[in-house]
ROPABA-473157 format. One record per residue (C-alpha): residue in three letters; residue number from 1; x, y, z. Coordinates in nm, 3 decimals, padded with zeros to 5 digits, m for minus. Example, Ala and Ser with C-alpha at 12.3 -4.5 7.8 and 13.67 -1.06 7.14 Angstrom:
BEGIN
   residuo   num         X         Y         Z
       ALA     1    01.230   m00.450    00.780
       SER     2    01.367   m00.106    00.714
//
This chain:
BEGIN
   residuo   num         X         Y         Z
       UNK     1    01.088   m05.663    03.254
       UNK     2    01.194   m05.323    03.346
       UNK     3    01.011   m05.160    03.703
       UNK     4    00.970   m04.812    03.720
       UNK     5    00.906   m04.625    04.120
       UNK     6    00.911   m04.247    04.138
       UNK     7    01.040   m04.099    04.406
       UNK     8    01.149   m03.766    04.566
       UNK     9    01.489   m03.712    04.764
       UNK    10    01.469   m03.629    05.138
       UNK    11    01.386   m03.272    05.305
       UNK    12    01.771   m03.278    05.356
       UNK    13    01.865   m03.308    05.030
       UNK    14    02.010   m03.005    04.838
       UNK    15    01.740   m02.999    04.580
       UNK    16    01.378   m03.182    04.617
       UNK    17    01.423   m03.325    04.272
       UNK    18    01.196   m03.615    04.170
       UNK    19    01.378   m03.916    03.963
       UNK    20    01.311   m04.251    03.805
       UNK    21    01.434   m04.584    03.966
       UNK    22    01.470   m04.820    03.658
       UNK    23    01.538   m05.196    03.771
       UNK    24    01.612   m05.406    03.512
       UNK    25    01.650   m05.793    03.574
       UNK    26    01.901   m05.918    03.338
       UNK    27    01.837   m06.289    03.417
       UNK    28    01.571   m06.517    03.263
       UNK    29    01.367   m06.617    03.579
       UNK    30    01.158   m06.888    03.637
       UNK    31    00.954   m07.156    03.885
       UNK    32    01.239   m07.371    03.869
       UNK    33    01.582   m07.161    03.870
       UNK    34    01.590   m06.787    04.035
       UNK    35    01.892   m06.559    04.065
       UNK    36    01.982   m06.425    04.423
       UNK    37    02.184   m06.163    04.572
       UNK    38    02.334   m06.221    04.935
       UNK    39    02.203   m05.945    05.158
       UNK    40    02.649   m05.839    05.233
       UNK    41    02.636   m05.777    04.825
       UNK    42    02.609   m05.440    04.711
       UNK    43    02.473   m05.301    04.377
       UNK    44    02.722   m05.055    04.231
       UNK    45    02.614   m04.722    04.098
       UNK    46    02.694   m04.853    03.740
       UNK    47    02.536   m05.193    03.786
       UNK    48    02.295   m05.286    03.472
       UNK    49    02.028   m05.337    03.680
       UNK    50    01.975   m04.997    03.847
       UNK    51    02.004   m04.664    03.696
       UNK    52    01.851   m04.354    03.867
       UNK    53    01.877   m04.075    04.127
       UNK    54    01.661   m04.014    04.383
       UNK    55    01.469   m04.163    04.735
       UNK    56    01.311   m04.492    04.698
       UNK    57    01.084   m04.601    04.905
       UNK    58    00.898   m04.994    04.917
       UNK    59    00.636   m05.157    05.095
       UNK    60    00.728   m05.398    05.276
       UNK    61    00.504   m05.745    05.383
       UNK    62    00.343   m05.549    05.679
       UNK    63    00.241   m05.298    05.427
       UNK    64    00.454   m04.992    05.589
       UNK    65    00.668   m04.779    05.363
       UNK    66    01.023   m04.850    05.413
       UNK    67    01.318   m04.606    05.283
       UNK    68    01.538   m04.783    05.142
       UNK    69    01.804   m04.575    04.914
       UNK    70    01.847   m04.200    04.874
       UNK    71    02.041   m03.988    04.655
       UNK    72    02.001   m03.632    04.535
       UNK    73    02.277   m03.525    04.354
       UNK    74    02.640   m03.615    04.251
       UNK    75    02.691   m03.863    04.523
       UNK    76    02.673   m04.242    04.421
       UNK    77    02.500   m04.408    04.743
       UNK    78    02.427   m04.785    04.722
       UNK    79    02.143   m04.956    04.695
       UNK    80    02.038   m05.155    05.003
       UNK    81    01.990   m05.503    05.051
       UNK    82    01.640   m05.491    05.066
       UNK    83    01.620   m05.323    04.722
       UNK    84    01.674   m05.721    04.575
       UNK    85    01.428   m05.856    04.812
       UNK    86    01.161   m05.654    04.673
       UNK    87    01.231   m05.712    04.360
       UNK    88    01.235   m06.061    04.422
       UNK    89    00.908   m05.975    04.529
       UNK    90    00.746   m05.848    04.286
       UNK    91    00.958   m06.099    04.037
       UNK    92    00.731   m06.363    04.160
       UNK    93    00.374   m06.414    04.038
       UNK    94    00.283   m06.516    04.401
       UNK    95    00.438   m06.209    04.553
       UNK    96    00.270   m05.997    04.276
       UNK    97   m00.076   m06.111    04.389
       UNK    98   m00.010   m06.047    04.762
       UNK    99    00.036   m05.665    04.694
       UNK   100   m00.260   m05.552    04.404
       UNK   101   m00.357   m05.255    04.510
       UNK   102   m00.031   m05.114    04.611
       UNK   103    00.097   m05.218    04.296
       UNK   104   m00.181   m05.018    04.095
       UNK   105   m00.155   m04.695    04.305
       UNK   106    00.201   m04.677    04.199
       UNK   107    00.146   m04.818    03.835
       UNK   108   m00.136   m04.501    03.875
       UNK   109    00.087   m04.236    03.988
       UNK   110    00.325   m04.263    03.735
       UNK   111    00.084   m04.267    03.458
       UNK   112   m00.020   m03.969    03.628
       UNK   113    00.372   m03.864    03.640
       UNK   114    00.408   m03.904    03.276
       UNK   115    00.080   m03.777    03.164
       UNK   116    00.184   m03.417    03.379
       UNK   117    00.544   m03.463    03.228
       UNK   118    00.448   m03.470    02.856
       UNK   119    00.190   m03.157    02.849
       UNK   120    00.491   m02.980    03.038
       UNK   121    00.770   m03.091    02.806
       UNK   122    00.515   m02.973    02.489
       UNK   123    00.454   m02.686    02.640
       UNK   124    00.808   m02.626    02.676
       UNK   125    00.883   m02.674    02.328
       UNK   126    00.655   m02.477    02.173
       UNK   127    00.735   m02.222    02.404
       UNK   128    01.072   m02.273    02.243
       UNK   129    00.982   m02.260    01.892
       UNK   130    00.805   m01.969    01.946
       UNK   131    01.100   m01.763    02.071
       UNK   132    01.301   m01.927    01.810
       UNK   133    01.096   m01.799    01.484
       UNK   134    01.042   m01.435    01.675
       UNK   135    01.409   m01.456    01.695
       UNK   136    01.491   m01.532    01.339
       UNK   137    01.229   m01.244    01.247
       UNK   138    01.342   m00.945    01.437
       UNK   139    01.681   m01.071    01.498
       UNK   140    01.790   m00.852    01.269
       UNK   141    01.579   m00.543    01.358
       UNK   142    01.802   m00.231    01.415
       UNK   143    01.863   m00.135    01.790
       UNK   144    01.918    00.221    01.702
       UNK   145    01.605    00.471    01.697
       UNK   146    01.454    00.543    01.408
       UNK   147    01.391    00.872    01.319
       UNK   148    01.098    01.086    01.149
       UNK   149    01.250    00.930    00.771
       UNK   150    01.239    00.592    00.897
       UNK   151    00.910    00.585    01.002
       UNK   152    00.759    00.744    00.721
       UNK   153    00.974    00.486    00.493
       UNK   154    00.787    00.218    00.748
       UNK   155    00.449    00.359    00.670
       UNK   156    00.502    00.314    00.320
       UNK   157    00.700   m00.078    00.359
       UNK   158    00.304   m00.125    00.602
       UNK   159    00.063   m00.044    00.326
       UNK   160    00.240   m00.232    00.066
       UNK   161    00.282   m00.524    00.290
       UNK   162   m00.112   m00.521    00.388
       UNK   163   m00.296   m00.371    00.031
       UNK   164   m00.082   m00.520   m00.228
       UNK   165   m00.214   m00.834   m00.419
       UNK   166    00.083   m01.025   m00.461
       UNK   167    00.190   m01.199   m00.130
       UNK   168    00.503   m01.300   m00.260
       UNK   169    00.601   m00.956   m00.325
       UNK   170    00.738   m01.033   m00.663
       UNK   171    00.959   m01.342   m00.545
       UNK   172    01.173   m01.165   m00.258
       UNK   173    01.110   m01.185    00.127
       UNK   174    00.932   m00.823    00.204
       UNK   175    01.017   m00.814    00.567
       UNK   176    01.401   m00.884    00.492
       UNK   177    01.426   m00.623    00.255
       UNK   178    01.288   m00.362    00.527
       UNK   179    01.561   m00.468    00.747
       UNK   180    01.804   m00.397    00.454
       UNK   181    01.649   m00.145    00.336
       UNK   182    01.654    00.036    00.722
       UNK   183    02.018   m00.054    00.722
       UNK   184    02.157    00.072    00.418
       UNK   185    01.951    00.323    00.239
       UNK   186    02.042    00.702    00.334
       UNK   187    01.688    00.857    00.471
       UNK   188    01.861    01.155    00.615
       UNK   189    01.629    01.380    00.430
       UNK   190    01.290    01.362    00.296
       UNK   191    01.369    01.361   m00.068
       UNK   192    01.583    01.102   m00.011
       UNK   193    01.349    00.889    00.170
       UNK   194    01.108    00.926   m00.118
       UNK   195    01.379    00.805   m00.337
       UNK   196    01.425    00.487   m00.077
       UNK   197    01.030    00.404   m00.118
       UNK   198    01.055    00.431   m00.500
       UNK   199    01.342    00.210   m00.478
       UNK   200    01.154   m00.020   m00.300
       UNK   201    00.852   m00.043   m00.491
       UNK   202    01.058   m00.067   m00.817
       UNK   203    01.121   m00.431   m00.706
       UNK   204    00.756   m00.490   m00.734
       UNK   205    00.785   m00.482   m01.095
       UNK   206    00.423   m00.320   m01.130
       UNK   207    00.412   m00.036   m01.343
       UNK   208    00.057    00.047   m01.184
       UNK   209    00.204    00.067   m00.795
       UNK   210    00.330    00.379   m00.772
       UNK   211    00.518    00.652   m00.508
       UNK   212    00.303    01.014   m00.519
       UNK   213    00.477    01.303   m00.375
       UNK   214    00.223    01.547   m00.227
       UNK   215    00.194    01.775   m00.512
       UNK   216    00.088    01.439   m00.715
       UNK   217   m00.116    01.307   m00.461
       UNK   218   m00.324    01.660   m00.483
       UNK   219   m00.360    01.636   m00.866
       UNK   220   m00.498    01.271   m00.895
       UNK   221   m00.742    01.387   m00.607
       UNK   222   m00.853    01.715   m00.807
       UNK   223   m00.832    01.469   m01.157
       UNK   224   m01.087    01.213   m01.032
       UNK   225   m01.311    01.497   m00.917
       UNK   226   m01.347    01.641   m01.224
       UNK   227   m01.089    01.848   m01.338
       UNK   228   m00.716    01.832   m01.420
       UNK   229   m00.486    02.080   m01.620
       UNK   230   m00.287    01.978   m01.891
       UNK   231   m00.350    01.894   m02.281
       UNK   232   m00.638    01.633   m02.204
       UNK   233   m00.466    01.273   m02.286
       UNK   234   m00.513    00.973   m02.142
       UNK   235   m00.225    00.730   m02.218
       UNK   236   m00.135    00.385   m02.153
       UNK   237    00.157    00.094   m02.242
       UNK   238    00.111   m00.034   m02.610
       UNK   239   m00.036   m00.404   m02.611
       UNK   240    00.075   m00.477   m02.991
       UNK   241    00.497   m00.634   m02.948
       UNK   242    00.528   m00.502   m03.282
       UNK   243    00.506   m00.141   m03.378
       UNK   244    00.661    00.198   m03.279
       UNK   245    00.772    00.180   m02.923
       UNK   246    00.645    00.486   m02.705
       UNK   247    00.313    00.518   m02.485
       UNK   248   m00.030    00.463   m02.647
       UNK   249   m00.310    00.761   m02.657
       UNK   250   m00.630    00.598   m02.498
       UNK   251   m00.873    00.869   m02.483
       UNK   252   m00.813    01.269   m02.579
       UNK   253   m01.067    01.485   m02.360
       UNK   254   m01.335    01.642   m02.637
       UNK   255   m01.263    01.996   m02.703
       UNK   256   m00.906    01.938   m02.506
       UNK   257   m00.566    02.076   m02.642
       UNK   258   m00.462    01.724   m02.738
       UNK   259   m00.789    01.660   m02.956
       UNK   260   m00.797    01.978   m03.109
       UNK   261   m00.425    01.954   m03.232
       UNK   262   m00.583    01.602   m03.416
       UNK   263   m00.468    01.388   m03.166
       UNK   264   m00.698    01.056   m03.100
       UNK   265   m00.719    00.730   m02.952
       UNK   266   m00.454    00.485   m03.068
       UNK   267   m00.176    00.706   m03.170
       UNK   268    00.156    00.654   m03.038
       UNK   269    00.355    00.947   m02.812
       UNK   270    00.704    00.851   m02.933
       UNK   271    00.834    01.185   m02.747
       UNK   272    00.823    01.448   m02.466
       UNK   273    01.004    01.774   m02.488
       UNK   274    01.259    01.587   m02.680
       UNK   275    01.245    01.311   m02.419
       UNK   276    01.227    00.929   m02.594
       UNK   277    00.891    00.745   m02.447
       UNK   278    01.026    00.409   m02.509
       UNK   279    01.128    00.312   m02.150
       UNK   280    00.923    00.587   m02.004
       UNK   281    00.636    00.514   m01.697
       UNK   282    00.292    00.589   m01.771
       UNK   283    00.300    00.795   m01.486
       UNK   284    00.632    00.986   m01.542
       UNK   285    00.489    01.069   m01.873
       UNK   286    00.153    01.210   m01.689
       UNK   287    00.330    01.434   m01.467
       UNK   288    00.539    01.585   m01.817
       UNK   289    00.197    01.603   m02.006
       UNK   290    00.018    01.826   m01.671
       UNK   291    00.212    02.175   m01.572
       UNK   292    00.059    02.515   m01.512
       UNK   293   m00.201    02.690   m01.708
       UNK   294   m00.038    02.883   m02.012
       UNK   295    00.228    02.675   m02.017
       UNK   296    00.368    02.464   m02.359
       UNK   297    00.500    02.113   m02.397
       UNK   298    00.611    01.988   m02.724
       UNK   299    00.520    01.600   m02.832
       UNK   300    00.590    01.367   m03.090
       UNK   301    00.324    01.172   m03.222
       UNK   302    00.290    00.877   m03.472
       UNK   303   m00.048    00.864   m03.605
       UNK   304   m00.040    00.545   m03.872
       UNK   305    00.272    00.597   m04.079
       UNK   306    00.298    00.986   m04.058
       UNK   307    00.525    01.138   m03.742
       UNK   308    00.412    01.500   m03.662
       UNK   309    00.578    01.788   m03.435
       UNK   310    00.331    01.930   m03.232
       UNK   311    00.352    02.216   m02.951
       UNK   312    00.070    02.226   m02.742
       UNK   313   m00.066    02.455   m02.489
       UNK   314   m00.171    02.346   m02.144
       UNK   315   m00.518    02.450   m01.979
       UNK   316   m00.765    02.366   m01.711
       UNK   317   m00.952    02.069   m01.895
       UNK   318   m01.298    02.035   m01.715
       UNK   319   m01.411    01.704   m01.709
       UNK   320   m01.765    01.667   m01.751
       UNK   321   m01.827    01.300   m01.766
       UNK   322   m02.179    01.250   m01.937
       UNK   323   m02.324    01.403   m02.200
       UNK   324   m02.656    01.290   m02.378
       UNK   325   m02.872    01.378   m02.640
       UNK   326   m03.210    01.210   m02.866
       UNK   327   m03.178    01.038   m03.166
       UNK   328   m03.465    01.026   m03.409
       UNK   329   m03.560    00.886   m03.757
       UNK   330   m03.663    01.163   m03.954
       UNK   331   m04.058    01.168   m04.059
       UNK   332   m04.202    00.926   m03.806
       UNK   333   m04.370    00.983   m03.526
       UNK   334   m04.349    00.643   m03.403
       UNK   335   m04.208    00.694   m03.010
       UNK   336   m03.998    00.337   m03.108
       UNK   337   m03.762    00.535   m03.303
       UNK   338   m03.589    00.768   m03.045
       UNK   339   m03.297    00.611   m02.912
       UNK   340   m03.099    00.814   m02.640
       UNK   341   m02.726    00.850   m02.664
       UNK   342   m02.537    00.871   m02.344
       UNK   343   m02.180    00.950   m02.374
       UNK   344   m02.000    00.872   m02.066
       UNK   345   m01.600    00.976   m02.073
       UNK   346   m01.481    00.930   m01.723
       UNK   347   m01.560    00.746   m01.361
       UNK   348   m01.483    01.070   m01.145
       UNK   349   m01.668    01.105   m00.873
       UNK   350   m02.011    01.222   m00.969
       UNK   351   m02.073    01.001   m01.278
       UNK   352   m02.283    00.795   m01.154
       UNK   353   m02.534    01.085   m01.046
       UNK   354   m02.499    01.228   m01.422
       UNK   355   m02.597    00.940   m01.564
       UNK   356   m02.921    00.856   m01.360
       UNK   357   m03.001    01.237   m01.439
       UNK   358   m02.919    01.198   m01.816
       UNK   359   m03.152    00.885   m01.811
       UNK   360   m03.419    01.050   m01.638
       UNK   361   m03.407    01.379   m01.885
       UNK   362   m03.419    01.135   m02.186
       UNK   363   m03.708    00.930   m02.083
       UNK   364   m03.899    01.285   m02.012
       UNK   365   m03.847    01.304   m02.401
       UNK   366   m04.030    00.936   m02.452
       UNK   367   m03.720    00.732   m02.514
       UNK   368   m03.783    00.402   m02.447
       UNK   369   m03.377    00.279   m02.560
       UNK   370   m03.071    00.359   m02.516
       UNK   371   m02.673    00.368   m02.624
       UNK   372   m02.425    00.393   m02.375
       UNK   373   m02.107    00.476   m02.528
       UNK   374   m01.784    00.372   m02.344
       UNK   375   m01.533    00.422   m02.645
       UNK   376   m01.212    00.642   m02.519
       UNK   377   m01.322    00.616   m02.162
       UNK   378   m01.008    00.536   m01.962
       UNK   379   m01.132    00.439   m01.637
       UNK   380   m01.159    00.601   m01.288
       UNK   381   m01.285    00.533   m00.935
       UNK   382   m01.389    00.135   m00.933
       UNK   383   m01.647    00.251   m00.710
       UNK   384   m01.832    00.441   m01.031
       UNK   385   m01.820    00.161   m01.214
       UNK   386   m01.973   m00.047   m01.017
       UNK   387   m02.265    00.193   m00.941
       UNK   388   m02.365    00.219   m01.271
       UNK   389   m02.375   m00.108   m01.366
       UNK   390   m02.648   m00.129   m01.075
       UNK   391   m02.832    00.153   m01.279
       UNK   392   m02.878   m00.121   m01.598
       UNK   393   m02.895   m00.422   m01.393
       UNK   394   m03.193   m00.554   m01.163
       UNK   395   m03.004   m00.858   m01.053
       UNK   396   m02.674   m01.055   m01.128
       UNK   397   m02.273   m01.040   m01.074
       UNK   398   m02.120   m00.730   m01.185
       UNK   399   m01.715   m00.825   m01.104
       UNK   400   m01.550   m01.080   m00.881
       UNK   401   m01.261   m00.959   m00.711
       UNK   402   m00.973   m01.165   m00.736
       UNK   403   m00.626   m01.203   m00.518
       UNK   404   m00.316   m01.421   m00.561
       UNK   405   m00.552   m01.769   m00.363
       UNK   406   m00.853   m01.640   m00.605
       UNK   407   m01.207   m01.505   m00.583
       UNK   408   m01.213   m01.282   m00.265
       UNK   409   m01.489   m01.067   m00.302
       UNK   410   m01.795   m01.034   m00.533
       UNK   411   m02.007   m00.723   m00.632
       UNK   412   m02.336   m00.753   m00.778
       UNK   413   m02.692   m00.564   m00.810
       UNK   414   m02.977   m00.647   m00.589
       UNK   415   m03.181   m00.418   m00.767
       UNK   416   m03.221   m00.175   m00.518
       UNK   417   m03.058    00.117   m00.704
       UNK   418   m03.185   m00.016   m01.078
       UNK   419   m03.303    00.243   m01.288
       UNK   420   m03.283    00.147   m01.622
       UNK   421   m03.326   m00.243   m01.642
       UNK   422   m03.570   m00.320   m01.934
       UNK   423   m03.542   m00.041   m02.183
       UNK   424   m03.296   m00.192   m02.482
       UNK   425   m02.960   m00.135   m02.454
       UNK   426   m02.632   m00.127   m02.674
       UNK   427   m02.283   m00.039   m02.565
       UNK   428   m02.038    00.102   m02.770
       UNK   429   m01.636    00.038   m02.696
       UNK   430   m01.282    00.070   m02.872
       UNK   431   m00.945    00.013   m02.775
       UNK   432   m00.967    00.351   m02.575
       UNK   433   m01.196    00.175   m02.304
       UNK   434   m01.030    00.067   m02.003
       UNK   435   m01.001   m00.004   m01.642
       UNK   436   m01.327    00.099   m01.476
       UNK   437   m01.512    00.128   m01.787
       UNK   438   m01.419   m00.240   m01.920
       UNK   439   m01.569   m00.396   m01.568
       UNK   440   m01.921   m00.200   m01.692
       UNK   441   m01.902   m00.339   m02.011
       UNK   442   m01.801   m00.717   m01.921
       UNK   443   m02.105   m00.697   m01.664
       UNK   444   m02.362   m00.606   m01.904
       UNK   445   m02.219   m00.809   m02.152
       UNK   446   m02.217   m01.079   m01.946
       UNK   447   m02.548   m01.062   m01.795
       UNK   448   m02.703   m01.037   m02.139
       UNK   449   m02.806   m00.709   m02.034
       UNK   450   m02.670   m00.505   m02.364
       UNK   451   m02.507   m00.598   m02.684
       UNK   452   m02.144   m00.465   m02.794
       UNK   453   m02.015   m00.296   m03.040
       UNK   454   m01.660   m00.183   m03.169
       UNK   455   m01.316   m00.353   m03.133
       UNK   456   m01.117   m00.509   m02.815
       UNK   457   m01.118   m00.290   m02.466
       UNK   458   m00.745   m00.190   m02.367
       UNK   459   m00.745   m00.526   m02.131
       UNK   460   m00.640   m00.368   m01.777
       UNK   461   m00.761   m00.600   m01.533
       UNK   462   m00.634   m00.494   m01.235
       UNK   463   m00.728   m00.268   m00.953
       UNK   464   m00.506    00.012   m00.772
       UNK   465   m00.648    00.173   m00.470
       UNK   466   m00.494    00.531   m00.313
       UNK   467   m00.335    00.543    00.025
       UNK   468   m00.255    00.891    00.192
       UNK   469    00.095    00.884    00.386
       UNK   470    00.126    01.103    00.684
       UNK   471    00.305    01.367    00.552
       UNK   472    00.066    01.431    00.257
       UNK   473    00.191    01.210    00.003
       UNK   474    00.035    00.901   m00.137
       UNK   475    00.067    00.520   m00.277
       UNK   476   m00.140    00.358   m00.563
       UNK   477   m00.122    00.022   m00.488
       UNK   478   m00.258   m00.236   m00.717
       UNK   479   m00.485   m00.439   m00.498
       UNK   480   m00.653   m00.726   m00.677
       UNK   481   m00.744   m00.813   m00.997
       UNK   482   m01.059   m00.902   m01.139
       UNK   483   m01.273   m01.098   m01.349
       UNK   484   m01.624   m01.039   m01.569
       UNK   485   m01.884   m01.203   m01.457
       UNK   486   m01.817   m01.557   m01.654
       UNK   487   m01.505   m01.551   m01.477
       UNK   488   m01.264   m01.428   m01.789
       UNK   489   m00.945   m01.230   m01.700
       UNK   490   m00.962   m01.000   m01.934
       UNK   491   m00.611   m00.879   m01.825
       UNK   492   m00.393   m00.781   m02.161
       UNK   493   m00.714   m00.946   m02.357
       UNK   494   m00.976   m00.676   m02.313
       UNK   495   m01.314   m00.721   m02.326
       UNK   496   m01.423   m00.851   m02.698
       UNK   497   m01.778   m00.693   m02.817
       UNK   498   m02.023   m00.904   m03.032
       UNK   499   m02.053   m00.716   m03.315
       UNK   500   m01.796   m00.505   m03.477
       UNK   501   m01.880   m00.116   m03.575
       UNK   502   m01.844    00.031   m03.959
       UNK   503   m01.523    00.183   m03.989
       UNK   504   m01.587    00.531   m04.030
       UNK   505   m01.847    00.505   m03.727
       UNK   506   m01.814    00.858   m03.537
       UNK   507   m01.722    00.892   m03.151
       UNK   508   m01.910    01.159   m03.068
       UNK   509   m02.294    01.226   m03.036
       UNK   510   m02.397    01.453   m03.350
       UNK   511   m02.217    01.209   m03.557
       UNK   512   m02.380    00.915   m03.417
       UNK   513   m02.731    01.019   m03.495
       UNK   514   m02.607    01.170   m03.845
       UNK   515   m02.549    00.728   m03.906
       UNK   516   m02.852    00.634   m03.701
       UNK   517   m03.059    00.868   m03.879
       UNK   518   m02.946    00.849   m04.284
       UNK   519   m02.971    00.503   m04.423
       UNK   520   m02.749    00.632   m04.703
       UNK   521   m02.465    00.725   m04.475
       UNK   522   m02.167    00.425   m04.523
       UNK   523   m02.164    00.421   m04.096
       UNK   524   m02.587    00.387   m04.123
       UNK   525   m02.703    00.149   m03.811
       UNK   526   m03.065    00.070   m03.795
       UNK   527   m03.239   m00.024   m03.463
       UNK   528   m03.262   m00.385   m03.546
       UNK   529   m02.893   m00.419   m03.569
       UNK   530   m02.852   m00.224   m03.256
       UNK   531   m03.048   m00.436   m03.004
       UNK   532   m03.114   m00.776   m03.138
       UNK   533   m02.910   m01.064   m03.101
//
């Protein structure tokens, strides 16, 4: 049975190391036969029965310590006689009961030893593994300085790395393409640094996250306050695999160059100033579509099976994002036949406001229901969209927020800013109604707040939020996706209304009343079909 004594080398010794005596009695003792060592005999260093460096110290039968071996370094000393006389000692059960509490104070010290010794060695290696992963993170980190282009390139690799929604960053290992990135991209000037950040968020594979130079980063600010200049399109990818390739028309602004030339919502752009849309960005196609005032751009359009040529001039498109007006059965007097019609085209940054004030001014006028119409209405500032939904609803989820581990955040209406919560509602929407406006519909849908009418929403589920760099230009960074409030991803899918709308139906406000109003007209829509389920 192995014996373990700590001890600690004398004050002479070259280093006051502690070490670990281990005797290990290699015979089979008992009452009858024991194994003795003749006091001339010496243990070699190598013996089998003692391993260890060190002073040892005993007790002997007059209870004083007695030094009996010391060795602090390379030297082999021997073991004196006495060393097999004490373990004799303690060998023997009669012995053993001679010496109990001298026994326990060293069985307690070196529990003590070992307890001490293992928080010291964990500490150690954690200490270790820490220094070890930093290692294998930065290792690689350049040792030059970076300059002015690096860090804005940084700034750019930051906000992706803390803002985008997938954590995987599209399968690759974000912080090792920095380094590479830092290495071997030129970023001697700033163009070409921009071209390094596009580069880098190309391998995102996200169509929606997106470099904007300063110029770019100005125009999406003045767009989503309310006005842009160009030919007043909104455009998006095609979600039908079959078909013309090219970029899809979701919306044309009413009264814009685009609408008057007879462009509308689902036509296909199939060309820009003789440039092919097929592999073309959303956004590249945006920035060919704006230009100064005055200036022309030709397109090519496919509207069904016809192709037209047309050359359009560009102008300062105002976008005024609600407009309203009374519809009324002819002949009656009967208040429960005026239904207002809201038309709401954009979520810039004042919609919200227009549409409280539109409510209001109809409701002056004893309308007691309304239509919101949503069709064409391409999006905007989440924010918006969210806002007005609190207009219709007292109470209930208006969008859950959703990241790569699931639901992260939830909006809903506490009724604080309700306006409009019991008055009958319907909402019109097409293929045309997207992004901010299809969160607004799938909450009042939803919520059994308002029924819908029309085709399939566009289906773009996911959220892209605007950083400002430091030298003026900008990121849109898809940020999370989402989900109505019965949890569907209506991502690709749109939002799908309850009740379809006649074919001919009209988009804009005149011609809706024209059908509300004539029950001859082929698009006629009576209030019963409009608000009951």
């Amino acid at each position: 049975m192995p014996m373990e004594f700590l001890s600690s080398c004398a004050s002479s010794s070259s280093s006051p190391s502690f070490a670990f005596f281990n005797l290990h009695h290699q015979n089979t003792l008992s009452s009858r036969a024991t194994v003795k060592l003749s006091q001339s005999q010496v243990l070699p260093w190598n013996h089998p029965s003692v391993v260890g460096i060190g002073r040892s110290t005993s007790l002997s039968t007059d209870g004083q310590e007695r030094i009996w071996s010391c060795n602090c370094g390379t030297s082999r000393a021997c073991l004196l006689p006495q060393l097999w006389r004490y373990h004799s000692c303690l060998s023997s059960p009669f012995e053993w009961r001679r010496y109990p509490v001298n026994f326990r104070r060293i069985r307690s010290s070196m529990e003590k030893f070992r307890r001490r010794f293992s928080v010291q060695l964990a500490r150690v290696m954690v200490c270790v593994m820490l220094v070890m992963s930093v290692s294998s993170t930065f290792g690689d980190t350049p040792s030059w300085a970076l300059t002015e282009e690096n860090l804005l390139f940084l700034e750019a690799w930051r906000t992706i790395d803390r803002a985008y929604i997938d954590k995987t960053f599209n399968g690759q290992s974000w912080f090792r393409y920095r380094e590479n990135a830092l290495r071997n991209e030129p970023m001697n000037t700033r163009e070409e640094t921009y071209t390094a950040i596009k580069k880098m968020l190309a391998t995102l594979d996200d169509p929606f996250t997106r470099f904007l130079e300063p110029e770019k980063f100005k125009s999406l600010q003045s767009g989503t306050q309310g006005a842009l200049t160009g030919v007043g399109l909104s455009i998006g990818y095609r979600t039908i695999v079959d078909g013309p390739g090219g970029l899809v028309v979701i919306s044309a602004a009413p009264g814009g160059p685009a609408e008057r030339a007879g462009i509308s919502s689902g036509d296909v752009i199939l060309a820009i100033d003789d440039t092919t849309t097929e592999s073309m960005g959303i956004y590249d196609a945006a920035e060919r579509l704006q230009g100064p005032e005055g200036s022309s751009v030709q397109l090519t359009v496919q509207s069904g099976p016809s192709v037209k040529h047309l050359d359009l001039v560009r102008e300062k498109v105002a976008v005024n994002p609600v407009k309203s007006r009374i519809c009324e059965l002819p002949g009656s007097g009967d208040d429960s036949s005026k239904i207002g019609y809201i038309k709401l085209t954009s979520f810039t940054q004042k919609a919200s406001g227009a549409v409280k004030e539109a409510i209001d001014s109809l409701r002056s006028n004893r309308v007691n229901a309304f239509v919101l119409d949503l069709r064409d209405n391409s999006g905007g500032l989440f924010p918006e969209g969210v806002e007005i939904a609190k207009i219709w609803l007292d109470k209930g989820v208006i969008v859950y927020i959703c990241d790569s581990r699931g639901v992260r955040d939830i909006y809903d209406s506490d009724g604080s800013n309700t306006v409009a919560a019991s008055e009958p509602l319907a909402v019109l929407v097409n293929k045309g109604t997207a992004s901010a406006s299809e969160i607004l519909a799938g909450a009042l849908k939803d919520n059994k707040r308002a029924m819908l009418f029309g085709e399939p929403t566009y289906g773009k589920g996911k959220i892209q939020s605007v950083f400002k760099l430091s030298d003026g230009s900008g990121l849109a960074v898809t940020v999370a996706r989402y989900e109505t409030p019965a949890h569907i991803d209506i991502n690709k899918v749109g939002v799908i209304p309850d009740r379809p709308l006649p074919a001919s139906f009209p988009k804009d406000g005149d011609g809706f009343c024209s059908c509300f109003e004539d029950p001859a007209s082929a698009c006629n829509i009576n209030r019963v079909q409009l608000f009951s389920r």
